[in-house]
C-alpha positions as CSV (number, residue, x, y, z in Angstrom):
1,X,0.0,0.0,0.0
2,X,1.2,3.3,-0.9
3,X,1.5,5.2,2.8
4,X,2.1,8.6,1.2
5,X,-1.6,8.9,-0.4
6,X,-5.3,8.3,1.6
7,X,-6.9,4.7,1.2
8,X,-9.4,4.4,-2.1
9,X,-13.1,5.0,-0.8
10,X,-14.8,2.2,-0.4
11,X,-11.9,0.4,1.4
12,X,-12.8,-1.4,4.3
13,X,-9.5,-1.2,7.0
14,X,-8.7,-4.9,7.9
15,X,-8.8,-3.9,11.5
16,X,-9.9,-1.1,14.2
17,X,-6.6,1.7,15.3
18,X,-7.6,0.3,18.7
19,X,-4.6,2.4,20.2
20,X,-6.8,5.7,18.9
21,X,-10.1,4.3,20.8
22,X,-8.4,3.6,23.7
23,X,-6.8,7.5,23.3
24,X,-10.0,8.9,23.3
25,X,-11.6,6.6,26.1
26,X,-8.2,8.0,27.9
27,X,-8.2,11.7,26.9
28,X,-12.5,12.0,27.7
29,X,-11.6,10.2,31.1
30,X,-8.8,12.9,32.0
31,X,-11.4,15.8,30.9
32,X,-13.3,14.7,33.6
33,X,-11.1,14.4,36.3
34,X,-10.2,17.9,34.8
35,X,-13.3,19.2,35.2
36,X,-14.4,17.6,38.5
37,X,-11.0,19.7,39.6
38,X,-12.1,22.8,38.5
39,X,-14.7,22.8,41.3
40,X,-11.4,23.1,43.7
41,X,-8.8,25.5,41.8
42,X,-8.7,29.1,42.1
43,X,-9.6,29.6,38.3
44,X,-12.9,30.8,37.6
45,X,-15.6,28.5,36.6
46,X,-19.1,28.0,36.4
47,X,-19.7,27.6,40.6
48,X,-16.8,26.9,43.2
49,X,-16.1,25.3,46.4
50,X,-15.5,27.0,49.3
51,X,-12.8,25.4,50.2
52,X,-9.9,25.1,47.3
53,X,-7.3,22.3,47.1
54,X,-4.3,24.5,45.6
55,X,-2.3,21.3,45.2
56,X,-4.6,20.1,42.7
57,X,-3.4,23.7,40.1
58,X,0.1,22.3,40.0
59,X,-1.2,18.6,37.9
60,X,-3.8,20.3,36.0
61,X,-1.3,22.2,35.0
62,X,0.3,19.5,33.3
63,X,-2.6,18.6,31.2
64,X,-4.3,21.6,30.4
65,X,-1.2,22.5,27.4
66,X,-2.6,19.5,25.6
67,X,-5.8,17.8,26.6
68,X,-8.3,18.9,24.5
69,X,-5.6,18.9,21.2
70,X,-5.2,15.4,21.6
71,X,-8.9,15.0,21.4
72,X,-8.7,16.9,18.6
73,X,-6.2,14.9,16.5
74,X,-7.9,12.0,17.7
75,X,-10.7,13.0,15.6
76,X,-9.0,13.9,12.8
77,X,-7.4,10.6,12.9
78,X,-10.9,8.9,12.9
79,X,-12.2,11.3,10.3
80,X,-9.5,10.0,7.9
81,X,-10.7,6.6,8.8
82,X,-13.9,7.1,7.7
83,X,-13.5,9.1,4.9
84,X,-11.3,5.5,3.5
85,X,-14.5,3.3,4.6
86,X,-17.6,5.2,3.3
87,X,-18.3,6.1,-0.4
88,X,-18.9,9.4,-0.8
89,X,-18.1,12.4,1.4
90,X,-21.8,13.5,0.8
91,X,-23.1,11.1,3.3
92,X,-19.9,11.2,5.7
93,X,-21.3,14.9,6.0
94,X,-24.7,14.1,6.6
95,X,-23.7,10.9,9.0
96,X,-21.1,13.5,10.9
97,X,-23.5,16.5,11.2
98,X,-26.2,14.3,12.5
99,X,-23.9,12.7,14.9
100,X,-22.5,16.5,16.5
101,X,-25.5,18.6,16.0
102,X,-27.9,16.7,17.2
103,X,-26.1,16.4,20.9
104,X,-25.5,20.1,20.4
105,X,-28.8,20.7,20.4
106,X,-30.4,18.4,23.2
107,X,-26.6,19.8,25.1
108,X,-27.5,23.5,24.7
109,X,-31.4,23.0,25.6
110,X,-31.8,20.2,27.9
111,X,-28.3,19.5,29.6
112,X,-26.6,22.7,29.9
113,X,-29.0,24.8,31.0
114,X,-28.4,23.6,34.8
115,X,-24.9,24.5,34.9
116,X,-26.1,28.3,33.4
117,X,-29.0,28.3,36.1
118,X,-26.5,27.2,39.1
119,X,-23.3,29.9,37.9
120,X,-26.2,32.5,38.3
121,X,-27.3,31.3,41.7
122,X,-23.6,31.6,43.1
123,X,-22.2,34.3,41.4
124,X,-25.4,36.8,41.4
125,X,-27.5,35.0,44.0
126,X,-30.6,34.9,41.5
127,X,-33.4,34.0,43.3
128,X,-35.7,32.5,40.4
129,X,-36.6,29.2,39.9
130,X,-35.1,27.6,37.6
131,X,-38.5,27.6,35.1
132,X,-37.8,31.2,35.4
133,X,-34.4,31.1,34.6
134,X,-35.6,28.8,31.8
135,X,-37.7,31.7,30.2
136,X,-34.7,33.7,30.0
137,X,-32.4,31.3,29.2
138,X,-34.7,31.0,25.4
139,X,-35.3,34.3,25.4
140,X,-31.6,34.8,24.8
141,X,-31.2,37.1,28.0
142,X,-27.9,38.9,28.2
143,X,-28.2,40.5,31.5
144,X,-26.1,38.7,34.0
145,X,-23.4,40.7,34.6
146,X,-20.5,40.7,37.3
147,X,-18.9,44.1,35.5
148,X,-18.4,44.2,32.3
149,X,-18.9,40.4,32.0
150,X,-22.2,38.7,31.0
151,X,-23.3,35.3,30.9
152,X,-24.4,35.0,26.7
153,X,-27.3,32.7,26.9
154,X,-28.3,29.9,25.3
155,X,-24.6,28.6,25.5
156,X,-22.9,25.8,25.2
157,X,-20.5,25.4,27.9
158,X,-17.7,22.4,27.8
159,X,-19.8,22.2,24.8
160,X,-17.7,23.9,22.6
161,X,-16.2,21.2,21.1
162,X,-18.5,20.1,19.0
163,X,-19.3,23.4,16.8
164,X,-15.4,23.5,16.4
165,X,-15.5,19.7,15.9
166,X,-17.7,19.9,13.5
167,X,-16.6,23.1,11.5
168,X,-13.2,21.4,11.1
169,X,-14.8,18.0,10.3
170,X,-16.8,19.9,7.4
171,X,-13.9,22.0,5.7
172,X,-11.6,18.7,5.2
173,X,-14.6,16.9,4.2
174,X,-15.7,19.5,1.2
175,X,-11.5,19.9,0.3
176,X,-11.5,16.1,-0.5
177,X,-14.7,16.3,-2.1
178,X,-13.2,18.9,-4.4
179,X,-10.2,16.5,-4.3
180,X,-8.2,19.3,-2.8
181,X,-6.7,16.7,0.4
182,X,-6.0,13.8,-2.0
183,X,-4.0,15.9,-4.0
184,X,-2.6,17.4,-1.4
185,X,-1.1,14.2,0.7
186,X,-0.5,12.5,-2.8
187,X,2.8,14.7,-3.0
188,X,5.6,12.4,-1.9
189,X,7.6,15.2,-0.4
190,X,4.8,16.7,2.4
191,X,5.5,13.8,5.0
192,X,9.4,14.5,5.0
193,X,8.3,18.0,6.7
194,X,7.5,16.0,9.8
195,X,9.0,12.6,8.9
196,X,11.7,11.0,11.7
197,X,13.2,13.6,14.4
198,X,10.8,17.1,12.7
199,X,7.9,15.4,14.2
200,X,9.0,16.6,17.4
201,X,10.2,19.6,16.8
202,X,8.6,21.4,13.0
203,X,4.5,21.3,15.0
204,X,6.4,22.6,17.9
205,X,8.1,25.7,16.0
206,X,4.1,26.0,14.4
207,X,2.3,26.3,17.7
208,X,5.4,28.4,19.3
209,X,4.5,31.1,15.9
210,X,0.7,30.6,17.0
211,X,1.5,31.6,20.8
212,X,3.6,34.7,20.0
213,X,1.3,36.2,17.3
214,X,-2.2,35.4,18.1
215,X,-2.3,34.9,21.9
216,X,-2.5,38.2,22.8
217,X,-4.6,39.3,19.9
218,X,-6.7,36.2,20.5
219,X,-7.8,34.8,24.1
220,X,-10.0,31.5,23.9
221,X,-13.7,32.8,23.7
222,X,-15.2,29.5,22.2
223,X,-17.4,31.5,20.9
224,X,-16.1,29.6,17.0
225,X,-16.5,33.1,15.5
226,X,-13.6,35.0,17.4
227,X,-11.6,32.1,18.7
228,X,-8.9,33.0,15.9
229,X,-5.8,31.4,17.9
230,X,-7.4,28.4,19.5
231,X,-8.6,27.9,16.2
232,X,-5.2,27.7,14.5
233,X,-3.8,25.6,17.3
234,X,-6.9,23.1,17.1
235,X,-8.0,22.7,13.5
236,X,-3.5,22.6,13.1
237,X,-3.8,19.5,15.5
238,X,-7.0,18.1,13.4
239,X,-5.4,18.1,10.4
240,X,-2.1,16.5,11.6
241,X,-4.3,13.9,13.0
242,X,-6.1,13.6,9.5
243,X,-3.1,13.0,7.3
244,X,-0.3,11.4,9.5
245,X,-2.9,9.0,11.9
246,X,-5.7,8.3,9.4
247,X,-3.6,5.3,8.0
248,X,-3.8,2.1,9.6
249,X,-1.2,0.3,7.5
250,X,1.4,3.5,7.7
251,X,3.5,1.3,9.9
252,X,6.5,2.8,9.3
253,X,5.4,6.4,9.5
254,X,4.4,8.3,11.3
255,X,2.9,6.0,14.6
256,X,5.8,4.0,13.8
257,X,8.3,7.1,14.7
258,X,5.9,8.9,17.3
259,X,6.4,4.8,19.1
260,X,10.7,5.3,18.6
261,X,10.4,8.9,19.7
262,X,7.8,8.2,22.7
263,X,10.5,8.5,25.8
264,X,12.1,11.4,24.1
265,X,9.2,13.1,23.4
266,X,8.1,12.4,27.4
267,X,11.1,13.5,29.0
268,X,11.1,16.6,26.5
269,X,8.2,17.4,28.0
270,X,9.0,16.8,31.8
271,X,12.3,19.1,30.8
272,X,10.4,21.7,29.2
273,X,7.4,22.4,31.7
274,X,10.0,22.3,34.9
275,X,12.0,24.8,33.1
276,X,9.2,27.1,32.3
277,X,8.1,27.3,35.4
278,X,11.3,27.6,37.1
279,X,12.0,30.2,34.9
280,X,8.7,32.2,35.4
281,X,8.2,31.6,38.9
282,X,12.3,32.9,39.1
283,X,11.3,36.2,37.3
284,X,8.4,37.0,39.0
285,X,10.4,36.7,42.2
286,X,12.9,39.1,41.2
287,X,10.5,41.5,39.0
288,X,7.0,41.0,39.4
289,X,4.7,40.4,36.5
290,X,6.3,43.1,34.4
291,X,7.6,40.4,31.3
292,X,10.4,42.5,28.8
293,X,9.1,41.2,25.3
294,X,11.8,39.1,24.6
295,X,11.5,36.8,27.6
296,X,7.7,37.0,27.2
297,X,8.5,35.3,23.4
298,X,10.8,32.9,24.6
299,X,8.6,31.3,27.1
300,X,5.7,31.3,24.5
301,X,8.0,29.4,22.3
302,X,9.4,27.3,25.1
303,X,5.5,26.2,26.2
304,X,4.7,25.2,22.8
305,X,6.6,22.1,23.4
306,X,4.1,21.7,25.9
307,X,0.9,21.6,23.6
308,X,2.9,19.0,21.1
309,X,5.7,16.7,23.2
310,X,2.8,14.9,25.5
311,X,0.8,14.5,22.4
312,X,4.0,12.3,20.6
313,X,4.1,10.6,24.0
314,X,0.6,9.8,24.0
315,X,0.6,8.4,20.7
316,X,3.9,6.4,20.5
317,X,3.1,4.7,24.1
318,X,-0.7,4.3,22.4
319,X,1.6,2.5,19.6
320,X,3.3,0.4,21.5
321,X,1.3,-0.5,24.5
322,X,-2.4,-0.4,22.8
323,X,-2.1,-1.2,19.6
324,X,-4.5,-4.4,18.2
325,X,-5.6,-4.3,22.3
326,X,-9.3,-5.1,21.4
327,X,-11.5,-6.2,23.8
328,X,-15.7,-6.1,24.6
329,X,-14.9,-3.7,27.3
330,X,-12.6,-1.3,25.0
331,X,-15.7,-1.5,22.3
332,X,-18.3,-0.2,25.2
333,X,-16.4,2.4,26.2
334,X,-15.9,3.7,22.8
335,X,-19.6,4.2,22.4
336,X,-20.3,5.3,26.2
337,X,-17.7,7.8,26.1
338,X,-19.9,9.8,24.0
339,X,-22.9,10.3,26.3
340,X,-19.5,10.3,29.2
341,X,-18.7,13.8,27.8
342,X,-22.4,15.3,26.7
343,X,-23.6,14.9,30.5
344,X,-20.3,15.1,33.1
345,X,-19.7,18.1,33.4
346,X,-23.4,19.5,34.4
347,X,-23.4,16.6,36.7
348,X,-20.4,17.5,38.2
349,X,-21.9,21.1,38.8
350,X,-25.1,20.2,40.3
351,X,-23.2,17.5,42.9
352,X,-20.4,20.2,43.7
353,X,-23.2,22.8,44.5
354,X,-25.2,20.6,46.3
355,X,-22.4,19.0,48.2
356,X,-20.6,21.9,49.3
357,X,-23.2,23.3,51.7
358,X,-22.9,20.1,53.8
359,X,-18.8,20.5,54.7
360,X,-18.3,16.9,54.4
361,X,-14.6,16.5,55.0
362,X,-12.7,17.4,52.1
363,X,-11.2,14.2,50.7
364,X,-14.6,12.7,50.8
365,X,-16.3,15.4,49.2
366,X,-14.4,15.6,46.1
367,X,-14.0,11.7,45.9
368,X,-18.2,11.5,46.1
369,X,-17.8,14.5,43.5
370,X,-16.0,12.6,41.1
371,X,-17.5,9.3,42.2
372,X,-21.2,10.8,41.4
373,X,-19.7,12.0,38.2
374,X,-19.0,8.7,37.1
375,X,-21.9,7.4,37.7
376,X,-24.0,10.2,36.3
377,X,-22.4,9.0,33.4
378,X,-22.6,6.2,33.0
379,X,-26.5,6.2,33.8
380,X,-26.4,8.1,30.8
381,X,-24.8,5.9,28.6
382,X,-26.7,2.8,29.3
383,X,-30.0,5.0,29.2
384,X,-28.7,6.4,25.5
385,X,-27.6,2.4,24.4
386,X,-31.0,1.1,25.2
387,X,-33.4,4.1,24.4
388,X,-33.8,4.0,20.6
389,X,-34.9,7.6,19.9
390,X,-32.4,8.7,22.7
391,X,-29.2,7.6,20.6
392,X,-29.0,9.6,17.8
393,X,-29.3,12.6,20.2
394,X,-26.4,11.2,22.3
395,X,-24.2,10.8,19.2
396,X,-25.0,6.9,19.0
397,X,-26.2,5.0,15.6
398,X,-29.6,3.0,15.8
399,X,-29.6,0.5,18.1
400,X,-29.6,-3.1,16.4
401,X,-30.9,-6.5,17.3
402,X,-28.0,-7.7,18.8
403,X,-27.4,-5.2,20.9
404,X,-30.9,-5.6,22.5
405,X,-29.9,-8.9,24.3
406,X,-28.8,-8.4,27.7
407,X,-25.5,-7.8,28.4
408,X,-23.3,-4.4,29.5
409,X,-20.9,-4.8,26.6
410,X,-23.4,-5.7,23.9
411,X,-22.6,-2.9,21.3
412,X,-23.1,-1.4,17.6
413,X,-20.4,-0.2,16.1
414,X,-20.7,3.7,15.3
C-alpha cells in the first residue's frame, strides 16, 4: 500500500486503530477528572467550592497545554478513517452532522442549561426558579453581569467542542470532495516535513508562531467566530491527526516514529514544563509580573513544546502498548464515552453545589464529586444504548438487534 496517499473510498480497514479508541476513552476520562478539579482551583468557573485544594493547580497544570488537542487529533485521525470506509463524502457529511448537532442541540437546551441556572445562583445570587431562569435562558437574555462580564445565553458550555468539531470536520470533508486533500497528501515530499526527528520539533516551532502572534490578539472565547488562535492551534492538531494518523497500514510512518520517539518526546516534556516554570516563577520573584518582550516570546516558544511533546508521548506509548488491544470492554467504552462527555460536566456542577453546603470532609467530598460523576455517566450511557430515539441525540447510531440482548458490553459499532 502506498502510505504517502489516503486509502481508495470504499476500502474497508482490515482492523480497528484500537490504540486511537483507547486515546480517546483516555483523553475524555482525564477531561473529567479535569473538570471535576475545576470545582477546587482558584480559576474561575461555572460555581466553586469553598474550600480550594491549591495542590490540585500544579497537575492540572500538566494537562491543560494539551488535553483537548489530543482530542482533537484523535478525531482527525478517525475522520480520515472514515473518509477510507464510506463512499462518498456527501453522506460522511450528513452521517457526521447528524452525529454532532444533534447532541448540540439536546446539550445547549436540555443538559446545559443547569450549569447556566446554578453559575447565576452563586455568582449573582438569582433567586428565580429555575423555570424562570428557563424563560430567560430561550429568550436569549444577556443581563447577568459581574462588570463588564455577561453570561451570553443559550450557551454551550464544555460544549464547545463540538461546533469547532464539527466546522473542522466539514472544511476537510468538502476539500477532499473537491479533491483538494488527495492531491494534497498524494505529494511524496509533504510527509518528510515531519518525517523522523521534525515530528517533534517542525509542529512545535508551528504552535510556538501561534503563541507569539495570536495569543494576545486572540484569548480563547469558544465562541467559534472569534476564537482565531485556538482555532489555529486546534484545527492545526485536526489536520495533523487527519493526514499522518488516518492510515492504519502506515507502519513505518508516522505511529511507527511517534512509538521510537515516545520517551524522548516524554522527557522533552518533563524538561520543558519544569524549566518554564522555574524560569517564570524565578522572574516573578525578582521582577513581578512586568515580562520584557523578549523573555515574554521565549517562554511562548518554550511552552509550545508543551501543547505538542505529550501528544507524541501519548501516541507512541498508544503504539506500543495499545495497539491491536481489542477487547468487549474497550468496544463499550468507545460508544459510552460519548454520552461520558455530553452529561459530566453539568453533573459534576449540580453535585459540587449541592455538596458543598454540607462541609463533608474534604477528601470525601471531592471523591463522592467525582464518584457521582461517574456514575451520572454512566447512567447516561446505558439509558442512550438502550433508548432508541435517545441515541442519535447522544451521538449513538440505531440500536440493532444484537445489541438488545442483555449484556453491559453488547454494542453497535458507530
Amino acid at each position: 500500500m502506498n502510505t504517502t496517499s489516503l486509502p481508495p473510498r470504499g476500502a474497508t480497514p482490515a482492523f480497528r486503530l484500537t490504540e486511537l479508541d483507547w486515546l480517546r476513552v483516555l483523553a475524555f476520562g482525564l477531561l473529567i477528572l479535569y473538570h471535576s478539579g475545576m470545582f477546587y482551583v482558584s480559576w474561575d468557573w461555572h460555581v466553586k467550592s469553598p474550600r480550594l485544594i491549591p495542590a490540585l493547580e500544579s497537575w492540572m497544570l500538566w494537562l491543560n497545554p494539551w488535553r483537548m488537542s489530543l482530542l482533537f487529533l484523535i478525531s482527525g485521525a478517525a475522520t480520515a478513517l472514515m473518509a477510507a470506509r464510506v463512499d462518498g463524502t456527501q453522506g460522511l457529511i450528513a452521517m457526521r452532522s447528524k452525529r454532532l448537532l444533534l447532541p448540540l442541540l439536546l446539550g445547549m437546551t436540555v443538559i446545559v442549561p443547569p450549569q447556566a441556572y446554578l453559575e447565576v445562583v452563586e455568582k449573582l445570587h438569582y433567586a428565580g426558579s429555575y423555570g424562570d431562569f428557563l424563560k430567560l435562558y430561550f429568550q436569549a437574555y444577556h443581563g447577568f453581569c459581574r462588570g463588564d462580564e455577561c453570561l451570553k445565553l443559550p450557551t454551550w458550555n464544555h460544549l464547545w467542542f463540538l461546533p469547532y468539531l464539527w466546522t473542522y470536520t466539514l472544511i476537510v470533508l468538502l476539500a477532499l470532495r473537491l479533491g483538494l486533500v488527495r492531491h494534497f497528501f498524494s505529494h511524496p515530499g509533504w510527509r518528510g516535513v515531519v518525517g523522523g526527528g521534525r515530528l517533534l520539533w517542525v509542529p512545535w516551532l508551528g504552535f510556538a508562531i501561534l503563541r507569539q502572534h495570536l495569543l494576545d490578539r486572540f484569548p480563547a472565547t469558544h465562541d467559534l467566530t472569534h476564537d482565531w488562535y485556538q482555532h489555529g492551534v486546534y484545527f492545526a492538531v485536526f489536520l495533523l491527526g487527519f493526514a499522518l494518523y488516518g492510515d492504519r497500514e502506515d507502519r513505518h510512518g508516522a505511529w511507527e516514529t511517534a512509538r521510537r520517539l515516545r520517551w524522548i518526546a516524554l522527557v522533552g516534556f518533563v524538561v520543558v514544563q519544569l524549566l518554564s516554570q522555574t524560569l517564570t516563577d524565578q522572574w516573578r520573584l525578582a521582577q513581578g509580573d512586568d515580562f520584557p518582550q523578549w523573555l515574554l516570546m521565549a517562554l511562548r516558544a518554550l511552552n509550545a513544546g508543551k501543547q505538542w511533546l505529550p501528544i507524541v508521548a501519548a501516541l507512541g506509548f498508544g503504539r506500543q502498548w495499545l495497539a491491536d488491544r481489542d477487547s468487549p470492554l474497550l468496544r463499550w467504552l468507545t460508544l459510552a464515552v460519548f454520552p461520558f462527555y455530553l452529561v459530566h460536566q453539568t453533573v459534576t456542577v449540580i453535585a459540587g453545589h449541592l455538596l458543598a453546603p454540607r462541609q463533608w470532609p474534604l477528601a470525601i467530598e471531592a471523591t463522592a464529586v467525582v464518584a457521582i460523576t461517574t456514575l451520572g455517566c454512566l447512567l447516561a450511557a446505558l439509558l442512550a444504548m438502550r433508548i432508541n430515539a435517545l441515541r442519535p441525540w447522544m451521538g449513538l447510531g440505531p440500536l440493532s438487534p444484537e445489541s438488545k440482548k442483555p449484556g453491559i458490553f453488547r454494542y453497535r459499532a458507530s
